[in-house]
C-alpha positions as CSV (number, residue, x, y, z in Angstrom):
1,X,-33.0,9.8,87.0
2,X,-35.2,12.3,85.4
3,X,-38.5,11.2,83.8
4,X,-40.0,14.4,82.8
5,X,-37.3,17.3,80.7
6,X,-38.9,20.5,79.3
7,X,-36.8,21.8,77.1
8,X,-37.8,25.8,76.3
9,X,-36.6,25.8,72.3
10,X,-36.4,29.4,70.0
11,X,-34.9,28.2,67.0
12,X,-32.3,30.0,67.4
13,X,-28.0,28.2,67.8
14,X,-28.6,28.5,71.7
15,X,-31.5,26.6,72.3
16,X,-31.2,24.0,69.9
17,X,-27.8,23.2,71.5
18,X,-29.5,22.6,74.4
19,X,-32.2,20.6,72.6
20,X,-29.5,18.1,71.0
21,X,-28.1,17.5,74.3
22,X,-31.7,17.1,76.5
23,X,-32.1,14.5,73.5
24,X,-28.5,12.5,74.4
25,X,-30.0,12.5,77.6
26,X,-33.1,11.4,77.1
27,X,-31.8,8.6,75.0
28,X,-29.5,7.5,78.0
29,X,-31.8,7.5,80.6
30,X,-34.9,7.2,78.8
31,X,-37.0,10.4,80.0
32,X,-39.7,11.9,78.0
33,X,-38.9,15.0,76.5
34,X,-41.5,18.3,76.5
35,X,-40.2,20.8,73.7
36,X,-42.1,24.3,74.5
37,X,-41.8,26.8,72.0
38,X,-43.3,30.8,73.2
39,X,-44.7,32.9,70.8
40,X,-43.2,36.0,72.5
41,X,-42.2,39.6,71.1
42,X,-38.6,38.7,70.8
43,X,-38.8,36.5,68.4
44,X,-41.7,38.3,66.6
45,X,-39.6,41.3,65.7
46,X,-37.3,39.1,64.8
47,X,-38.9,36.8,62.4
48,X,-41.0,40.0,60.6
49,X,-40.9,43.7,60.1
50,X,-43.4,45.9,62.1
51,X,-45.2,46.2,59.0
52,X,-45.7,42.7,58.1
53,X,-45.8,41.4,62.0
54,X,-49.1,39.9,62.7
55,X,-50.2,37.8,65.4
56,X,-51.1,35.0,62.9
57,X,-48.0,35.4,61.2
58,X,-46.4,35.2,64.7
59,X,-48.3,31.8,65.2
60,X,-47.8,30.6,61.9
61,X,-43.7,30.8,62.8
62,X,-43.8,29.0,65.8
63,X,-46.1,26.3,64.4
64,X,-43.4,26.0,61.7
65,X,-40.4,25.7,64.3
66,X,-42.5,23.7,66.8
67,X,-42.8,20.9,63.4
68,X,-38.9,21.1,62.8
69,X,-38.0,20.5,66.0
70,X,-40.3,18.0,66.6
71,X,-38.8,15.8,63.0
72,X,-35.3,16.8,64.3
73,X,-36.7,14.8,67.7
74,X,-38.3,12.2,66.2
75,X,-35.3,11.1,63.9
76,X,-33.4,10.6,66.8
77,X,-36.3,7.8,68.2
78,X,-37.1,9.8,71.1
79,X,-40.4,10.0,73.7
80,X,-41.3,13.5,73.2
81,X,-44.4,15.7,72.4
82,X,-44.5,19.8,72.3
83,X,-46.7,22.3,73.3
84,X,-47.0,26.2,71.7
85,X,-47.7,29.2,74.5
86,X,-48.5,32.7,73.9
87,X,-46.5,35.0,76.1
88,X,-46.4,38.6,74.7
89,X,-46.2,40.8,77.8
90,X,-44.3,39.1,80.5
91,X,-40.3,37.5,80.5
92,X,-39.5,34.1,79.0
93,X,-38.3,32.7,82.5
94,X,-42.3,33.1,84.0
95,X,-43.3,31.2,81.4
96,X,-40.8,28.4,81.2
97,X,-41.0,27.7,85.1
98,X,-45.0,27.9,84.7
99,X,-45.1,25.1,82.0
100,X,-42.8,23.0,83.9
101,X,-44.8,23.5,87.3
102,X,-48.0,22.9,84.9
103,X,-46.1,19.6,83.1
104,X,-44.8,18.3,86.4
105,X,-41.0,18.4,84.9
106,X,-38.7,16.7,86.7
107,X,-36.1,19.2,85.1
108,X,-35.6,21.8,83.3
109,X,-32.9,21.4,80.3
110,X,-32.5,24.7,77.8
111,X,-29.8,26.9,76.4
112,X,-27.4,29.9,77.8
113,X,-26.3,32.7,75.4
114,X,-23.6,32.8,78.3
115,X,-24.1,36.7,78.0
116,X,-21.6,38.6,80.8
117,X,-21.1,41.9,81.8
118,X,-22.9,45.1,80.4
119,X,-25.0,42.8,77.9
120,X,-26.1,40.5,80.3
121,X,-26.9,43.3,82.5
122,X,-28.8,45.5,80.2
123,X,-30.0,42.8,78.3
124,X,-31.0,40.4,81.5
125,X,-31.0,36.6,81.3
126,X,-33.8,33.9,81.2
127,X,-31.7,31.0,82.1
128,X,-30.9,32.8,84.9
129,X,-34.1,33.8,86.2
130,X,-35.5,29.9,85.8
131,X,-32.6,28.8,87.8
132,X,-33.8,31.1,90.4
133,X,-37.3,30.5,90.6
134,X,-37.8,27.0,89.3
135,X,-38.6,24.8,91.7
136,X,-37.0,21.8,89.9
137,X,-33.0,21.4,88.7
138,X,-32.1,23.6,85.5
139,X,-29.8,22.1,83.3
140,X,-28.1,25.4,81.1
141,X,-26.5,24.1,78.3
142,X,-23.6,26.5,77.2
143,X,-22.7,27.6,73.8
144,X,-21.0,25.1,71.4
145,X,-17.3,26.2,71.3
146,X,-17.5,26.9,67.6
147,X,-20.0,29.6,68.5
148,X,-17.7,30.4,71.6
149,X,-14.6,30.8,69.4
150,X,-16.5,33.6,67.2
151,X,-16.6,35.6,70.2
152,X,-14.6,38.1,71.7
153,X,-12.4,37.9,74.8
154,X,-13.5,39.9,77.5
């Protein structure tokens, strides 16, 4: 069984889906649980306008989510601790397989958007990428289907 889960976390539905499950498992089995949260670009333009964006307001929101997640984690009586990284130039998947290398994770546990055709190919995907270049198991964690039911059928 796995001992050691990072579990990459945004904030947003996606990845705290696949936080709630990594922590089912991680009561189950008893693994510890490393929630990584990026400071990255994405999430910068999407948490402030370009004219009040600043790098310490960048930080400031991930130190905020990293502390939510973390009392979300700890109600649930859970081995876990978190760590914040900076990653403003390069793709979310570099970093997540770098921390896990770093961490020695047994696996990898996050969330899929589930994204398919022109938006996945325009817009690329992360989960994807780990699973490709990880060099431990990826568990992707799907959508709920209440988010799954708001979308369209392809």
């Amino acid at each position: 069984m796995d001992k050691r889960i990072l579990v990459p976390v945004d904030g947003g539905t996606t990845s705290m889906n696949g936080l709630e499950k990594a922590i089912r498992l991680s009561r189950a089995s008893g693994a510890k649980l490393r929630i990584l949260h990026m400071v990255d670009g994405i999430a910068f333009s999407r948490d402030h306008s370009m004219f009040t964006a600043t790098a310490d307001k960048f930080r400031e929101s991930g130190r905020k989510s990293i502390k939510e997640v973390m009392a979300r984690v700890r109600k649930q009586q859970v081995q876990a601790d978190s760590r914040m990284v900076e990653n403003l130039t390069g793709r979310a998947a570099d970093t997540i397989v770098k921390e896990a290398n770093k961490w020695r994770a047994d696996a990898i546990m996050m969330g899929t958007h589930g994204r398919r055709g022109f938006n996945r190919l325009v817009l690329g995907s992360d989960a994807e990428l780990v699973v490709r270049t990880a060099s431990v198991p990826v568990l992707l964690v799907q959508p709920s289907r209440k988010i799954q039911r708001g979308r369209k059928k392809k």
